[in-house]
N, C-alpha and C positions, 0 to 999 in steps of 0.2 A: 541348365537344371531341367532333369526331365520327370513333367509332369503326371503320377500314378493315380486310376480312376480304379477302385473298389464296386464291384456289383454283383448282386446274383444271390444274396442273402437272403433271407426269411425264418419264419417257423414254419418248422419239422418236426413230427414225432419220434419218437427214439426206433430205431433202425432205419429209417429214413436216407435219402437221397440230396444232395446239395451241387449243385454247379458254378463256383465265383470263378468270377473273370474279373482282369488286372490288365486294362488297358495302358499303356503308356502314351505319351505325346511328347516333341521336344528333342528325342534323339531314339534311336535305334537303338534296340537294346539287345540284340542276337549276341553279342559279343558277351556277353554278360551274367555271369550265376546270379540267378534271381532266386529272391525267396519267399514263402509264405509263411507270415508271421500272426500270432491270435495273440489277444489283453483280456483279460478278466480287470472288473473294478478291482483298485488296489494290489494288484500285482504287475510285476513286469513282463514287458513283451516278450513272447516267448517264439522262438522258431519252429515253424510246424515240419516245414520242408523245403526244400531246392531242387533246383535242376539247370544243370551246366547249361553252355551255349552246346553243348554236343548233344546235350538230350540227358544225360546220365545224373540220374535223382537220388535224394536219400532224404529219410524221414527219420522224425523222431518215434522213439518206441511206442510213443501213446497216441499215433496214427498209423502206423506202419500197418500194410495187409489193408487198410481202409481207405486211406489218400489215399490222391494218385496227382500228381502234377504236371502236366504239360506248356508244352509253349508253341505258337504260329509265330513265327519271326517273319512272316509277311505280315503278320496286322497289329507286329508291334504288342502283342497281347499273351498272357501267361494265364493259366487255368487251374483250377485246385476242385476236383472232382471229391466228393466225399461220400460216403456210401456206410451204411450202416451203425450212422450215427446216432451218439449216446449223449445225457446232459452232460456231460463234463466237459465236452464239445463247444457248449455255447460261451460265446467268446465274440470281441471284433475282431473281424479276420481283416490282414491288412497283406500288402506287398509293396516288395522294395531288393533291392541290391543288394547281396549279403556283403558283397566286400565295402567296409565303412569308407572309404575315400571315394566310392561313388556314388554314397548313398545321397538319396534325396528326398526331401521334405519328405514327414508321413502322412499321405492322402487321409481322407475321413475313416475309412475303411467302412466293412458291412461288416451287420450284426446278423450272426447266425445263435439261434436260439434253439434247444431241443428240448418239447416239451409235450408232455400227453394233456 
């Protein structure tokens, strides 16, 4: 089981700047499409974006031009760069496996908040 570490959260004003990282521990995950997923109270988790073990990303239309996802597969670690962010934004941002038979437990995740 490999364990997923959410950080890098905060409040932001709207067009604002955000950097979460998604530490893993427990197994290497380079082999692996990873993804970043966000929750709002009472809705379901929603996929924000991925990116292969090759590098090659894709986003959903209501981040798209403004994410940006990478991965260090030396340190084990996946990133979600966010830029010119809006409240509709604010959400806990979480990461995990997209493909469900590798997923694992979902970490706490961080709360990213946009708000003037």
């Amino acid at each position: 089981q490999v364990q997923l570490v959410e950080s890098g959260g905060g409040l932001v004003q709207p067009g604002g700047s955000l950097r979460l990282s998604c530490a893993a521990s427990g197994r290497g995950i380079r082999l692996y499409t990873m993804g970043w997923y966000r929750q709002v109270p009472g809705r379901q988790r929603d996929l924000v974006g991925s990116i292969t073990s090759g590098g090659v990303t894709n986003y959903s239309d209501s981040v798209k031009g403004r994410f940006t996802i990478s991965r260090d597969d030396a340190k084990n670690t996946v990133y979600l760069q966010m830029n010119s962010l809006k409240p509709e934004d604010t959400a806990v941002y979480f990461c995990n496996f997209v493909v469900l038979s590798y997923r694992s437990s979902w970490g706490q995740g961080t709360q990213v908040t946009v708000s003037s």
